[in-house]
Biopython code that builds the backbone (N, CA, C, O; Angstrom):
import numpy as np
from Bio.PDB.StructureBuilder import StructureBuilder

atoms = [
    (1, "UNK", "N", (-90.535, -12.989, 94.549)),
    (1, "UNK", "CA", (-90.165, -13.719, 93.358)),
    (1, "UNK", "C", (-90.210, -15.217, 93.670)),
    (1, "UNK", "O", (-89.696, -15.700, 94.679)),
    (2, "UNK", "N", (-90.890, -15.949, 92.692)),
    (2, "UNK", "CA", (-90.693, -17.063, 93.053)),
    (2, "UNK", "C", (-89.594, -18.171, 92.980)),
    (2, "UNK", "O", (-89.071, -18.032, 91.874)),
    (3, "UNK", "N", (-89.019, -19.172, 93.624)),
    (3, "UNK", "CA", (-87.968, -19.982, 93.592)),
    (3, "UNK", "C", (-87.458, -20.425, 91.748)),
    (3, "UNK", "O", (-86.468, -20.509, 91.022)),
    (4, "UNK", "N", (-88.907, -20.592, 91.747)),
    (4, "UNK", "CA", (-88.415, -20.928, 90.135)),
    (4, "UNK", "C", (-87.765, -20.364, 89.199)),
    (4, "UNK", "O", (-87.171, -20.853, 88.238)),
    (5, "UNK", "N", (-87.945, -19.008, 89.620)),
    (5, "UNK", "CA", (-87.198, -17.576, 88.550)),
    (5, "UNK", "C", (-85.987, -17.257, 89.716)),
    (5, "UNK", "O", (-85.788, -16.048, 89.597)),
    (6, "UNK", "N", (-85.336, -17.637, 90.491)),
    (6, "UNK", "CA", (-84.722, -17.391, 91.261)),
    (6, "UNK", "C", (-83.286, -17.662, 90.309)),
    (6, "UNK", "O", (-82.401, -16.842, 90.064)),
    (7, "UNK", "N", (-83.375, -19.005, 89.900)),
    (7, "UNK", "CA", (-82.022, -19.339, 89.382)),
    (7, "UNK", "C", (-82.580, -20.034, 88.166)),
    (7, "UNK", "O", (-83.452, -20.902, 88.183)),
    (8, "UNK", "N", (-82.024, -19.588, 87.207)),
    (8, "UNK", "CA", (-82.634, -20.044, 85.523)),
    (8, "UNK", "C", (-81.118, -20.347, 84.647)),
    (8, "UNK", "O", (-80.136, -19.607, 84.587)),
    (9, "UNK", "N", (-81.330, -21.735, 83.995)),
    (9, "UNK", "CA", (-80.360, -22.076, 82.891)),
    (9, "UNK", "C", (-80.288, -21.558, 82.065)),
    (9, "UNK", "O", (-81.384, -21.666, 81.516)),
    (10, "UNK", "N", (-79.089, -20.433, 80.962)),
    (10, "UNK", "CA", (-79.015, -19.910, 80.168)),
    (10, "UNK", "C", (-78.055, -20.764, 79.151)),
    (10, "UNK", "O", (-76.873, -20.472, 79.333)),
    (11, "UNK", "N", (-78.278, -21.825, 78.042)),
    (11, "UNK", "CA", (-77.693, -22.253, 76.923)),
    (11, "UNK", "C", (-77.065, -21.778, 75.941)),
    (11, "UNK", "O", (-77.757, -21.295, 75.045)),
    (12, "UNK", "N", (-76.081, -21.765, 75.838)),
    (12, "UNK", "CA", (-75.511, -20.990, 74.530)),
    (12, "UNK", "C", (-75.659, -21.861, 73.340)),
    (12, "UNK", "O", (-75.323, -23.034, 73.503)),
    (13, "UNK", "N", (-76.183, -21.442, 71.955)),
    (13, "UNK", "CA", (-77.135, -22.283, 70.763)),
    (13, "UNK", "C", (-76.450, -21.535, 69.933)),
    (13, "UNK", "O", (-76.006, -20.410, 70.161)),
    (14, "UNK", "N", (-76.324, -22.421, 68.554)),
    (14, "UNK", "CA", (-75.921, -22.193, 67.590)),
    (14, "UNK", "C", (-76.868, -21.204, 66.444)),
    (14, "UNK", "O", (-76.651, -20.111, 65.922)),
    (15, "UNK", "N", (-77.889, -22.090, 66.370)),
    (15, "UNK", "CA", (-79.475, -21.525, 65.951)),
    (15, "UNK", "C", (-80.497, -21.638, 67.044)),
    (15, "UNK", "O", (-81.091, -22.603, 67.525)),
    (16, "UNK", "N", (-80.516, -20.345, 67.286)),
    (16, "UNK", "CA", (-81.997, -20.368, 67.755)),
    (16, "UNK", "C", (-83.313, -20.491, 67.653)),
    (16, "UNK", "O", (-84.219, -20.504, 68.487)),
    (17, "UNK", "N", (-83.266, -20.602, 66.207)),
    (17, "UNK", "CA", (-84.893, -21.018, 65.977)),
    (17, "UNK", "C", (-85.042, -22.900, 65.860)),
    (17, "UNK", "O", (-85.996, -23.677, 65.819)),
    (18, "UNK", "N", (-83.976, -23.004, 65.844)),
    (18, "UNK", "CA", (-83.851, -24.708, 65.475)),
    (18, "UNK", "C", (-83.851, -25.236, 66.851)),
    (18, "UNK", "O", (-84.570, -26.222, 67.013)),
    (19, "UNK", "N", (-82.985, -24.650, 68.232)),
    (19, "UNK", "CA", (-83.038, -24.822, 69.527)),
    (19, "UNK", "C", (-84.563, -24.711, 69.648)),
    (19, "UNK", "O", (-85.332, -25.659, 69.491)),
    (20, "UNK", "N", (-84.980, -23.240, 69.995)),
    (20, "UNK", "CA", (-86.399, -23.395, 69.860)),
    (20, "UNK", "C", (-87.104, -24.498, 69.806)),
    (20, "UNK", "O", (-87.468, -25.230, 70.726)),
    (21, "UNK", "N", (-87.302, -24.589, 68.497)),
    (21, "UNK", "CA", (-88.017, -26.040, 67.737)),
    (21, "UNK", "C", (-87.813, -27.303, 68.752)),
    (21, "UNK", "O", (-88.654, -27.848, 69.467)),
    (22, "UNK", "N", (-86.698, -27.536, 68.618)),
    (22, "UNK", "CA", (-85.887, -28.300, 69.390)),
    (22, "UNK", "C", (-86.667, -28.384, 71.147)),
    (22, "UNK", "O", (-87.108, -29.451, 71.575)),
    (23, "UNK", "N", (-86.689, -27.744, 71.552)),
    (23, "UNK", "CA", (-87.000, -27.804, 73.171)),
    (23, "UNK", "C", (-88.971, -27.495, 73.152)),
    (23, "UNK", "O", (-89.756, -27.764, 74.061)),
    (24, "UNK", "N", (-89.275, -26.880, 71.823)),
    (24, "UNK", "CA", (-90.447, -26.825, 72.028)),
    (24, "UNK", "C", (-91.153, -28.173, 72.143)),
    (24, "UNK", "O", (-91.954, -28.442, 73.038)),
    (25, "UNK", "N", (-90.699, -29.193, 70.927)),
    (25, "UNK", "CA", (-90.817, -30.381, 71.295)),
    (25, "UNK", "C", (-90.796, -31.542, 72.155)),
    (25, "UNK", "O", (-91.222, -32.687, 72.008)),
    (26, "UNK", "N", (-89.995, -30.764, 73.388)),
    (26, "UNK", "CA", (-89.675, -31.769, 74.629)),
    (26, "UNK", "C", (-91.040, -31.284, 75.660)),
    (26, "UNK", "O", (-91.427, -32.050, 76.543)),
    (27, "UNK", "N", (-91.558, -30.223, 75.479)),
    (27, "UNK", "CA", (-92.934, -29.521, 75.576)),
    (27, "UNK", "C", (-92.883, -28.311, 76.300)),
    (27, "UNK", "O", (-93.810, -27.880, 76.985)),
    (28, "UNK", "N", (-91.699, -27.727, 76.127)),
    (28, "UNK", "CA", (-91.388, -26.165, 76.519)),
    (28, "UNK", "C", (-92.264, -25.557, 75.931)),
    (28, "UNK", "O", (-93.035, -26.280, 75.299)),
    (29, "UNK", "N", (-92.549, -23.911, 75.874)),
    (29, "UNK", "CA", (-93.452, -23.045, 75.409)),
    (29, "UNK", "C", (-92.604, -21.647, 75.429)),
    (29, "UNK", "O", (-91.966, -21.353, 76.441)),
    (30, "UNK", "N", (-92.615, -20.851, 74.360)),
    (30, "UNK", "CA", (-91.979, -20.285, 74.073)),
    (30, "UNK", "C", (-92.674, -18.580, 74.654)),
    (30, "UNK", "O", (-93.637, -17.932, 74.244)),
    (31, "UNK", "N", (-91.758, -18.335, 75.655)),
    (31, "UNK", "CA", (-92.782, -17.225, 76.786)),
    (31, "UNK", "C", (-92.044, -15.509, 75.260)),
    (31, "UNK", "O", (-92.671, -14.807, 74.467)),
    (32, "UNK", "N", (-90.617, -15.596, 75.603)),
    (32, "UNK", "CA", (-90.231, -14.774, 74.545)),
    (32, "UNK", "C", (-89.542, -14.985, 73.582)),
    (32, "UNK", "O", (-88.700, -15.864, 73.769)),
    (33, "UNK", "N", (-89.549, -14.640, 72.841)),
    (33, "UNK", "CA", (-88.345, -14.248, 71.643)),
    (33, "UNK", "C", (-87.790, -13.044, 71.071)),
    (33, "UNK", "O", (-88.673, -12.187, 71.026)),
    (34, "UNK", "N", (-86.632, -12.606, 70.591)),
    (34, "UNK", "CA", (-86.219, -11.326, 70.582)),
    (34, "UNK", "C", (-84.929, -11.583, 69.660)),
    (34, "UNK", "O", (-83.817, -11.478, 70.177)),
    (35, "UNK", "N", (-85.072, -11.949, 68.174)),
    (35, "UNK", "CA", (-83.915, -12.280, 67.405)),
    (35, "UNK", "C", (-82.888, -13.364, 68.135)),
    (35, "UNK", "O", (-83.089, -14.459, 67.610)),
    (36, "UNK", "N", (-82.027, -13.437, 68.993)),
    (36, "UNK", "CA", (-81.177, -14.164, 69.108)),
    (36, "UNK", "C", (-80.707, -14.416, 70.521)),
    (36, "UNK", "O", (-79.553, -14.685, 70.854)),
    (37, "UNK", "N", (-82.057, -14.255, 71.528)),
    (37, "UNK", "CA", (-82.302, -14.755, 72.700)),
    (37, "UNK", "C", (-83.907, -15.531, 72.565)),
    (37, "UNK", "O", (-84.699, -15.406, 71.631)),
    (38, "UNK", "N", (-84.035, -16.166, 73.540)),
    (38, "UNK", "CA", (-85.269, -16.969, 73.656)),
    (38, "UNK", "C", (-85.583, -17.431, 75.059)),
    (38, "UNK", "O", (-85.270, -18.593, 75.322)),
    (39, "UNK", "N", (-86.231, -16.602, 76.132)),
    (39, "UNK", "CA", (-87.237, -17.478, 76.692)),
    (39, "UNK", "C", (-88.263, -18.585, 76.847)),
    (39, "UNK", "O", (-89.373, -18.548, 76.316)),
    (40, "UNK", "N", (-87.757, -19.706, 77.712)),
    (40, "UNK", "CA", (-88.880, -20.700, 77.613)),
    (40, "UNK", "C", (-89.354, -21.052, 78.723)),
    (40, "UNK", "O", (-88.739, -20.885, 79.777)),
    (41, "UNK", "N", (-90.358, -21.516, 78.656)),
    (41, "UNK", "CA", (-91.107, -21.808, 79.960)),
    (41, "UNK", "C", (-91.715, -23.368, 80.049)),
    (41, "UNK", "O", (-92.278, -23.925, 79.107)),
    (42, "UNK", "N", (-91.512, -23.907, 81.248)),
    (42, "UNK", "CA", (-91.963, -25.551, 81.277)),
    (42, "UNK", "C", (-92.865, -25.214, 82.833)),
    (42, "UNK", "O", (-92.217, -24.695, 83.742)),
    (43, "UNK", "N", (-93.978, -25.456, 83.003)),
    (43, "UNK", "CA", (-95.030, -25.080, 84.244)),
    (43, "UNK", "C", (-94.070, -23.779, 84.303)),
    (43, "UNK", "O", (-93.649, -23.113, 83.357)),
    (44, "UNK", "N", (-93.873, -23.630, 85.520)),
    (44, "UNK", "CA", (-93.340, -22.326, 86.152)),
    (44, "UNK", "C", (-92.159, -22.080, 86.099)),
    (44, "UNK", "O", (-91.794, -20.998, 86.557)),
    (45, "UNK", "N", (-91.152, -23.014, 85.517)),
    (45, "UNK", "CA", (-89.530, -23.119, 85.217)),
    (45, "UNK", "C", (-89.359, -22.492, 84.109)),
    (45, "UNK", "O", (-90.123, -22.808, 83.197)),
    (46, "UNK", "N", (-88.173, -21.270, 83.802)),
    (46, "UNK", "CA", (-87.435, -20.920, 83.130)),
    (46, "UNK", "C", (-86.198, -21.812, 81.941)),
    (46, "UNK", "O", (-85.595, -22.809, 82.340)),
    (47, "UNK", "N", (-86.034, -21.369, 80.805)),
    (47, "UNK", "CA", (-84.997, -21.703, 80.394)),
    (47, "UNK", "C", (-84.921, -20.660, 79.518)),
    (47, "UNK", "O", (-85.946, -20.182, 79.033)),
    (48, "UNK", "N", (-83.637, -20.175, 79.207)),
    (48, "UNK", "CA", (-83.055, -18.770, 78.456)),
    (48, "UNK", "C", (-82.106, -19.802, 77.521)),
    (48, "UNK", "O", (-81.365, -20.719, 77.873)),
    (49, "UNK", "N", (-82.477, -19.205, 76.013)),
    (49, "UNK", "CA", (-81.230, -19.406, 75.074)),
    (49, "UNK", "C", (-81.241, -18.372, 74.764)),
    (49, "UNK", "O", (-82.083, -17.483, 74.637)),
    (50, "UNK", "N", (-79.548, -18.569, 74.541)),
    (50, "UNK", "CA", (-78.753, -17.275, 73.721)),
    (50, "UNK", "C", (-77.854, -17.627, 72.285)),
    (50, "UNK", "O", (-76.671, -17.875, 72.520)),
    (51, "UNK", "N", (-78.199, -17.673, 71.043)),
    (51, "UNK", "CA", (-77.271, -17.419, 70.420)),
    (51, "UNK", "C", (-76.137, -16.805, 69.850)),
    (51, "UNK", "O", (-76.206, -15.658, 69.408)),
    (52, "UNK", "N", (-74.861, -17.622, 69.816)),
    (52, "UNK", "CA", (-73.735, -17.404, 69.719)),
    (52, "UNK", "C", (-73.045, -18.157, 68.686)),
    (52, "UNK", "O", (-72.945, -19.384, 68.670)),
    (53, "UNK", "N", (-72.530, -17.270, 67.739)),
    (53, "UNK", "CA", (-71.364, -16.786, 66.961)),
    (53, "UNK", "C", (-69.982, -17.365, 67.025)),
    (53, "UNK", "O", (-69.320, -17.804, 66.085)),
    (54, "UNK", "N", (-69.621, -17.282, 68.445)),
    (54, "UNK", "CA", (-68.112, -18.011, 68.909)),
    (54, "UNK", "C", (-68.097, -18.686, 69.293)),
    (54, "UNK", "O", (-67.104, -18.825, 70.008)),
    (55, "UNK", "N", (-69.175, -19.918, 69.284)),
    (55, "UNK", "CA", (-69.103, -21.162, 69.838)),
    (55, "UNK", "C", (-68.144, -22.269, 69.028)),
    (55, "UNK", "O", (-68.156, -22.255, 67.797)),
    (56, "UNK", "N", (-67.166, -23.401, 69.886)),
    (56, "UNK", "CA", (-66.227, -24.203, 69.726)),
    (56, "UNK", "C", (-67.307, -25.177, 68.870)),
    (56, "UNK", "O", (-68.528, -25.028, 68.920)),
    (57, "UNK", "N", (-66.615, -26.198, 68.081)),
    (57, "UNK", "CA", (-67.569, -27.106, 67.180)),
    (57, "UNK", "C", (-68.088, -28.133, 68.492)),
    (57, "UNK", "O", (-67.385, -28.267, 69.494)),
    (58, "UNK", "N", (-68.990, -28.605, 68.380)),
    (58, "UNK", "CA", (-70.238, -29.654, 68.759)),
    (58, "UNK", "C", (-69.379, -30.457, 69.433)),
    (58, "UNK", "O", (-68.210, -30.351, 69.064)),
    (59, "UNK", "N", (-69.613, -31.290, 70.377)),
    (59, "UNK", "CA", (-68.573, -32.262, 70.805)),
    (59, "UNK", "C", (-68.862, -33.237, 70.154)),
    (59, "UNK", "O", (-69.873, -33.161, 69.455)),
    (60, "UNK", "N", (-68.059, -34.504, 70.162)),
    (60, "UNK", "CA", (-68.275, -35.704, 69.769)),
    (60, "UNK", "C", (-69.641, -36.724, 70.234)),
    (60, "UNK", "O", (-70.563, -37.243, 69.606)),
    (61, "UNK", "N", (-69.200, -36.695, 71.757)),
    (61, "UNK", "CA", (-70.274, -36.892, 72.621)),
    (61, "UNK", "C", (-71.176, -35.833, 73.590)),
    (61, "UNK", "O", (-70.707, -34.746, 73.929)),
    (62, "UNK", "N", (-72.583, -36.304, 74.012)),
    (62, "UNK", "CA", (-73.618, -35.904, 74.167)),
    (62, "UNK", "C", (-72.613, -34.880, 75.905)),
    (62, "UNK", "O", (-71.863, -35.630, 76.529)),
    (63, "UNK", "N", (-72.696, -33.601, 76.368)),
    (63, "UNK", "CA", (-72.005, -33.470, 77.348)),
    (63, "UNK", "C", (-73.393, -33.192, 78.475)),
    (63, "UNK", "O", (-73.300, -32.388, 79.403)),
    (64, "UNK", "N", (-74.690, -34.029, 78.192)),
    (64, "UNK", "CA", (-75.673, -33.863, 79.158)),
    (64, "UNK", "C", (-76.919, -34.688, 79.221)),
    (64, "UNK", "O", (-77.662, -34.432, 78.273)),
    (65, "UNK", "N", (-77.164, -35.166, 79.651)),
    (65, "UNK", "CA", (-78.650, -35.311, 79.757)),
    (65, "UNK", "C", (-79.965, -34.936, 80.488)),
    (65, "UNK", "O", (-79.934, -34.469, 81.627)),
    (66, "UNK", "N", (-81.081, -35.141, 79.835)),
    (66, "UNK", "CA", (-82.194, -34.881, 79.800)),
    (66, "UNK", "C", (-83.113, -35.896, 80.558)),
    (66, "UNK", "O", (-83.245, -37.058, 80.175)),
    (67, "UNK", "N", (-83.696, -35.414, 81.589)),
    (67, "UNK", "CA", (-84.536, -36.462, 82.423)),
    (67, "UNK", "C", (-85.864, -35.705, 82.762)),
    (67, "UNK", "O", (-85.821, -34.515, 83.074)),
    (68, "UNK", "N", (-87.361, -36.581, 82.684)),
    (68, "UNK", "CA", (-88.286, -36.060, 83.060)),
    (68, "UNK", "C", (-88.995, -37.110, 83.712)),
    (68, "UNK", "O", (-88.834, -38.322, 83.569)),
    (69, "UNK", "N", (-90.002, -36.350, 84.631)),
    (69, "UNK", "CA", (-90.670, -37.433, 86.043)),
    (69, "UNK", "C", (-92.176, -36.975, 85.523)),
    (69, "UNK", "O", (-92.799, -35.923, 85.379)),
    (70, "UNK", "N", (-92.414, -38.571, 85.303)),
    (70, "UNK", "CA", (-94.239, -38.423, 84.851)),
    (70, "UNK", "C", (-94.610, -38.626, 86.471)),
    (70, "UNK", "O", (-93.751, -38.783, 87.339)),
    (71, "UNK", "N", (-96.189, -38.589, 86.738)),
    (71, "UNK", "CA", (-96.965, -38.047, 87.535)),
    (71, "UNK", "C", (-97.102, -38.764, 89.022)),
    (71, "UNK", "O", (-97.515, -38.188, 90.028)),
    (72, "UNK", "N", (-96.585, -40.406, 88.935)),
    (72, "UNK", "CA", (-96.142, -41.234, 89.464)),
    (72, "UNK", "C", (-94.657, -41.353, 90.048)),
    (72, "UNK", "O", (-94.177, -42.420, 90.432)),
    (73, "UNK", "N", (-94.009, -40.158, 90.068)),
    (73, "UNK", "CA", (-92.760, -40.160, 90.346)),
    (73, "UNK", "C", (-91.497, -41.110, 89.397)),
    (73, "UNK", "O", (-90.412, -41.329, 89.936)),
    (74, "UNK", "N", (-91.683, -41.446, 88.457)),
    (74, "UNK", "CA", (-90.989, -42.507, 88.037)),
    (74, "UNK", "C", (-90.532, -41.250, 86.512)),
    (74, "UNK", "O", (-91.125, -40.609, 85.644)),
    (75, "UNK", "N", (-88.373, -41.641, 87.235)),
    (75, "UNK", "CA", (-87.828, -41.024, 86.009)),
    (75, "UNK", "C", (-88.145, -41.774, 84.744)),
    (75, "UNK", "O", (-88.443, -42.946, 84.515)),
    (76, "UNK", "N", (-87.928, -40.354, 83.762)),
    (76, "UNK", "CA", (-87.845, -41.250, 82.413)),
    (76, "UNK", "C", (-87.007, -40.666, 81.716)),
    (76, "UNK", "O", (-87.068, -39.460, 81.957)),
    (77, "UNK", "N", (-86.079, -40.956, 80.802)),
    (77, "UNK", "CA", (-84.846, -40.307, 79.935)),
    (77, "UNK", "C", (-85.821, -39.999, 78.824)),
    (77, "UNK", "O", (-86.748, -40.726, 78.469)),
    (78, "UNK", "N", (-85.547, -39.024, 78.410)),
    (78, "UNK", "CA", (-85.683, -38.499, 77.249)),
    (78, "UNK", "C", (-84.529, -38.610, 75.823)),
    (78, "UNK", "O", (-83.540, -37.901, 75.637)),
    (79, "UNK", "N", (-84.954, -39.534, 75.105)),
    (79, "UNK", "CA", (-83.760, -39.580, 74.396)),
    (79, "UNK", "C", (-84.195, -39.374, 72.722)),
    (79, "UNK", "O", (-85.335, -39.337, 72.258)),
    (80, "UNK", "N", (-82.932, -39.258, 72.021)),
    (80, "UNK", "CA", (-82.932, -38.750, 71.076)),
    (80, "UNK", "C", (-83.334, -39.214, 69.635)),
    (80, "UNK", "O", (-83.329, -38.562, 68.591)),
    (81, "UNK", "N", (-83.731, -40.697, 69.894)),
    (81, "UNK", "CA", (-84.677, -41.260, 69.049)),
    (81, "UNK", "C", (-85.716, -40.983, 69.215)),
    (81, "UNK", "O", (-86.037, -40.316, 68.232)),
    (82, "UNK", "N", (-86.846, -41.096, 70.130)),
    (82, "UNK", "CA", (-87.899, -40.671, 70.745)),
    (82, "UNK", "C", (-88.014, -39.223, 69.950)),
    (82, "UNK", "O", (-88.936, -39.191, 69.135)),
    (83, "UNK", "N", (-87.017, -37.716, 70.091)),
    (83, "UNK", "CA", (-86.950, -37.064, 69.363)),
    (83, "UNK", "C", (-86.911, -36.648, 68.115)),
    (83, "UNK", "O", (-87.322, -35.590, 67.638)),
    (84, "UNK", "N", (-86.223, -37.836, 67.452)),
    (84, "UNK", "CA", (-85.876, -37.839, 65.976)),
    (84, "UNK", "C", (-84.961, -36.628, 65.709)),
    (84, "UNK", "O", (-85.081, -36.045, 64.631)),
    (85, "UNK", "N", (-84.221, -36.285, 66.448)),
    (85, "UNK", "CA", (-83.338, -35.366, 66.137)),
    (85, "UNK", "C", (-81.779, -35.377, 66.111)),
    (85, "UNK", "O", (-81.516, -35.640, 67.285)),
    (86, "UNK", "N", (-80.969, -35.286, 65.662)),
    (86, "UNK", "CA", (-79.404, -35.343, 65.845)),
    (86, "UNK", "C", (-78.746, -34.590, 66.548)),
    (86, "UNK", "O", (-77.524, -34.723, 66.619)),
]
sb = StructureBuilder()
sb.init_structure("model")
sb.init_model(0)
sb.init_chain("A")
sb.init_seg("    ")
for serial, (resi, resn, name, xyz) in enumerate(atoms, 1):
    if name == "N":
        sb.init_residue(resn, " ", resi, " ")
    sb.init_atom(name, np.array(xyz, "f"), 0.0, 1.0, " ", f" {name:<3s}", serial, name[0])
structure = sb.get_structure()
C-alpha cells in the first residue's frame, strides 16, 4: 500500500455535494461518491468526506487553513476570495 493511502483526512460536511463542489474547485477529483460519503483524490492523496446531521453550527472563525506548493517549491495560501466562496 502506498504511503499516501496509509493515513487519509476524513471531514465531517454539512452538504456534500456543495463540499464536493467546493474542493473540486481547489482541483481535487472526485474518485467516489456514494450518497453521503465522498472520496477525493489530489495526484495520489486521499481525502474522504462524510456527511453529518449532528454537526455543532459553523464557527465564527476559519478553524484551518489551506496551503499549496507550485512546482518551484514556493508556498501559496489558498484563500477564499480567490475561491469566491463563503
Amino acid at each position: 500500500m502506498e504511503s499516501t493511502q496509509q493515513l487519509v483526512t476524513e471531514i465531517f460536511v454539512r452538504d456534500i455535494h456543495a463540499s464536493v463542489q467546493f474542493y473540486r474547485r481547489l482541483g481535487f477529483e472526485v474518485f467516489r461518491e456514494n450518497g453521503t460519503f465522498a472520496v477525493l483524490t489530489w495526484e495520489n492523496h486521499r481525502l474522504f468526506l462524510d456527511q453529518r446531521d449532528d454537526l455543532p453550527p459553523p464557527p465564527v472563525f476559519p478553524q484551518a487553513n489551506m496551503y499549496g506548493q507550485d512546482q518551484d517549491g514556493e508556498v501559496k495560501q489558498r484563500r477564499r476570495n480567490w475561491l469566491k466562496v463563503t
